[in-house]
Residue, then its C-alpha position, 0 to 999 in steps of 0.5 A: x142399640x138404637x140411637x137416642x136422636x129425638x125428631x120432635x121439631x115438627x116441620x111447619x110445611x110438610x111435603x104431600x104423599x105417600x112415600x115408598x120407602x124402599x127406594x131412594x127420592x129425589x130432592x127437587x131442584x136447586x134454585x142455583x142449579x135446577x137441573x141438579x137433585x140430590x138423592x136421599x134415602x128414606x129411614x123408617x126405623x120403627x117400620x110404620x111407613x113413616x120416614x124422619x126425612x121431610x123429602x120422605x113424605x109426611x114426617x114422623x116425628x118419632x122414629x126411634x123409641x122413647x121416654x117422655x114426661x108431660x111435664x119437661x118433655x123429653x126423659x133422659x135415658x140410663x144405660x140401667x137404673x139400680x137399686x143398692x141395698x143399704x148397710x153392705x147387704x148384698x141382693x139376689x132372687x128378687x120380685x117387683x111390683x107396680x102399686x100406683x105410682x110406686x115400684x117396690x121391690x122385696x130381694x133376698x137378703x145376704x151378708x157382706x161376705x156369703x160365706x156363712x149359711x146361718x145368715x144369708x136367705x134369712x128375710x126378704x128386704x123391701x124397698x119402694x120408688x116412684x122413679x127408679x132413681x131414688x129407694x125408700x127402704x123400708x123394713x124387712x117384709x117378711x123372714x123365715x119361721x124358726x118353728x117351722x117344719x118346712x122353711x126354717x132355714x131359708x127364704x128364697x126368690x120371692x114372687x108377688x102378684x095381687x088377686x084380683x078376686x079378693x084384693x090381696x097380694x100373694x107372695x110364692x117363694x122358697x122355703x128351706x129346710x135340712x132333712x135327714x138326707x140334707x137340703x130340700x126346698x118347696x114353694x110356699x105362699x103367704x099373703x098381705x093386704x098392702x104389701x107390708x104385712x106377711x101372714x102364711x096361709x094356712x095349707x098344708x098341701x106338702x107331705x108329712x108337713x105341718x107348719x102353714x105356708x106349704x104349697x108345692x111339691x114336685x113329686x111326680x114321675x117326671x122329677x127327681x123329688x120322690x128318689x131319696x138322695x141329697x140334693x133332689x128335693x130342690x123345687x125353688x124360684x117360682x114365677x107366677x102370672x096369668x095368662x089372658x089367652x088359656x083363662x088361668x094362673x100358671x107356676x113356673x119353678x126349678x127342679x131336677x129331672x128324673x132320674x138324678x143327675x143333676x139334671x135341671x128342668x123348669x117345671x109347669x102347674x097351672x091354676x084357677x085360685x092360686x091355692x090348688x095347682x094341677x102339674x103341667x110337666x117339665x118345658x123339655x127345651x130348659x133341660x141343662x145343668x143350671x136351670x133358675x129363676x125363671x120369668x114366663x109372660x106372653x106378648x105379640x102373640x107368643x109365649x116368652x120364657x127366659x131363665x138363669x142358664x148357665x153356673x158361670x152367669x147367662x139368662x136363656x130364652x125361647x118363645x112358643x105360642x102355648x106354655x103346655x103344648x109349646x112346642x118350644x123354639x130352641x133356647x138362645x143365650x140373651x145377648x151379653x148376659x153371660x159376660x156380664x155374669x147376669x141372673x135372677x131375670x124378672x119383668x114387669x109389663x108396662x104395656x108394649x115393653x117391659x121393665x127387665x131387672x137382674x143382678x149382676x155378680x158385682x156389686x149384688x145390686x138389682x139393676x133395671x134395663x127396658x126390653x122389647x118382646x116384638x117377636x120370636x128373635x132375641x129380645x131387644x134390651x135399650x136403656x132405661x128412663x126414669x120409672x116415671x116417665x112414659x114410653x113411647x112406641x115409636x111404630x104408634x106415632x107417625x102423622x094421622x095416627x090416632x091421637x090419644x090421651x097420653x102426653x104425647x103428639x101421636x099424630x105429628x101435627x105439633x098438638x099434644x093430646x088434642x080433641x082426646x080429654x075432657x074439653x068444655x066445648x058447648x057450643x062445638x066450635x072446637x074451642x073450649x073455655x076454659x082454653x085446654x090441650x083436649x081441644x082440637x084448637x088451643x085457645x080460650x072460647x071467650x063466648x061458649x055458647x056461640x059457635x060463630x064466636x071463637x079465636x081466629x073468627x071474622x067478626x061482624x060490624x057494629x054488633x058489640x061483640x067480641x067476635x075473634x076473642x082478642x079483647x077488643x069490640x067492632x075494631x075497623x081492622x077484623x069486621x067485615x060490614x054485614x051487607x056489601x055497599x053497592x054503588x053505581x055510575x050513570 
């Protein structure tokens, strides 16, 4: 992992041009010893041409990624941010959502002890937060149906996502139920208008089922869901996400594959509405014996793919630039998962990084960590601020960079967000009144209709005016007169 080392001092007088990182500079002279410069070399972390070392050239004030709150600067940084069920509930499969400024969270819910199948996956908990460090709990969102045909048993691995098409959020999960031959499992899909309120849409796209909410089955000649045999009928974990590049919804689950041997593959569907799915087929590069909980999501141009790998804990991952055609890179375990007995991976996008969630075999809690998806390497996992706070990417902020409205001083000259927000500037002199951050000049333009009138100004003599904005009228010491005086010897 990276250090936490935070360059923010700006220095007042930074050295002039361009620096070739890749090989060591030479300091100047020592005034005790001119003949003699010490050699440094020139980090650039974040690789955008930039160096933390003044000698370097023009200094980045951000070399190493971090978290910074306008308002107290800084964040501190968690190894991982965790949310502990409350009464000795244990958490497993789980979904995340941003509303706003606030996170919720909907898990499965277990027993103390999950020794007893009558009460363990029966509903899904729900709880918000606004930073990640303190939970609201809230109650139970949504629970199995007794009546139903198709997923009286249990409820599993919930996923939510809100269409924007008509404003509602829409929940997929796993419901099970105990048929002649044993356990089977489906995907169903239920929606809300605000996340709290759960009703089962009316479909009925399962065969020979008639309770609401059944949505998907696998059977095609690829899986092992048409042999009848206890324990093909698995069809659990979906990931729903769209994709901007291919213009649709895609679905992502657990099955079996054709023939049974307890062989697990993910399975792909696609979608336009989120109610009619076209089968996509297995991802082959997934095949294994435990194959679960699967998150798809596309950043920097690559399609990437992590799911629960492995009986004894372990999330694999593999990139490709289409999620139907791949092709697919060969799957690698993510580093440090299997010994710390991770699964149930879920990631929610905040725009160039992502908040990554699992959950440990003890204590059953869901715990949060950052995650980089630069490229098709391993995904780079750091630790976690505050939800609040706002990242910064450090490979963004170097001198001339842009600046934006963002909290943060993007371009290193010690200004944060100047010139980039509603600054009340009239009379373009890049001062504003009332005084604000966006200006391109800090100060308060005592007179906004003239431009010749701002803080700093040189002020004429005897104009009854306060030129230079300090409260004070013609003083002797900041007026120029408005004509030289000339005088002559004959």
């Amino acid at each position: 992992m990276r250090t936490g080392i935070l360059w923010f001092v700006v220095p007042l007088l930074m050295m002039v041009g361009a620096c070739d990182l890749t090989e060591p500079v030479v300091a100047p002279p020592s005034p005790g010893d001119p003949d003699k410069g010490a050699t440094y070399s020139c980090p650039d972390d974040d690789g955008d041409g930039y160096s933390r070392i003044s000698l370097c050239g023009p200094q980045d004030c951000n070399d190493v990624w971090n978290f910074f709150d306008p308002e107290t600067g800084y964040c501190p940084e968690y190894p991982y941010l965790e949310y502990d069920p409350p009464d000795d509930w244990l958490a497993a499969d789980f979904a995340l959502i941003q509303v706003g400024q606030t996170f919720h969270i909907f898990y499965i819910k277990g027993p103390f002890w999950q020794t007893n199948p009558d009460t363990d996956g029966k509903s899904f908990g729900h709880a918000t937060t606004a930073d990640g460090l303190s939970w609201t709990n809230l109650d139970d969102a949504f629970a199995v149906d007794p009546d139903s045909d198709w997923d009286d048993a249990h409820i599993w691995s919930p996923c939510i996502v809100r269409n924007p098409g008509n404003n509602r959020y829409y929940m997929f999960y796993t419901g099970v139920t105990y048929g002649p031959l044993g356990h089977e499992e489906r995907i169903g899909l239920a929606t809300s208008p605000n996340l709290k309120h759960w009703t089962r849409e009316p479909l009925d796209q399962c065969e020979g089922k008639e309770a609401a909410g059944c949505l998907w089955e696998p059977n095609f000649s690829w899986c092992a869901w048409p042999e009848q045999g206890p324990w093909t009928k698995q069809c659990r974990d979906p990931w729903v996400w769209w994709d901007d590049v291919a213009g649709c919804w895609y679905l992502v689950y657990s099955t079996v594959a054709a023939p049974f041997n307890s062989t697990m593959v993910l399975g792909l569907a696609r979608s336009d509405d989120l109610l009619h799915w076209t089968d996509c087929g297995p991802i082959p590069c997934t095949m294994g014996g435990t194959v679960e909980s699967a998150t798809m999501v596309r950043s920097q141009g690559l399609v990437h793919l992590l799911w629960t790998s492995n009986s004894d804990g372990g999330i694999s991952y593999a990139t490709a630039a289409d999620p139907e055609t791949g092709p697919w890179s060969s799957p690698v375990l993510l580093p440090g998962s299997r010994e710390q007995y991770q699964v149930a991976s879920e990631m929610l996008d905040r725009g160039g990084w992502f908040i990554f969630g699992y959950v440990p075999d003890y204590p059953r809690s869901i715990r949060f960590k950052s995650m980089r998806l630069e490229d098709a390497g391993v995904p780079e996992q750091e630790p976690l601020a505050a939800l609040d706070c706002l990242f910064i990417a450090p490979e963004a902020v170097h001198p001339g960079a842009v600046e934006l409205d963002n909290g943060v001083d993007d371009n290193c000259n010690g200004l944060i967000d100047e010139g980039t927000g509603p600054c009340v500037d009239n009379d373009g002199d890049l001062y504003g009144d009332p005084a604000s951050i966006y200006c391109s000049r800090l100060g308060r333009d005592c007179d906004d209709t003239d431009p010749a009138v701002h803080p700093g100004a040189v002020g004429s003599c005897d104009n009854g005016i306060d030129d230079n904005c300090n409260g004070q009228i013609d003083e002797p010491t900041e007026c120029l007169p408005k004509f030289p005086v000339l005088t002559s010897r004959y």
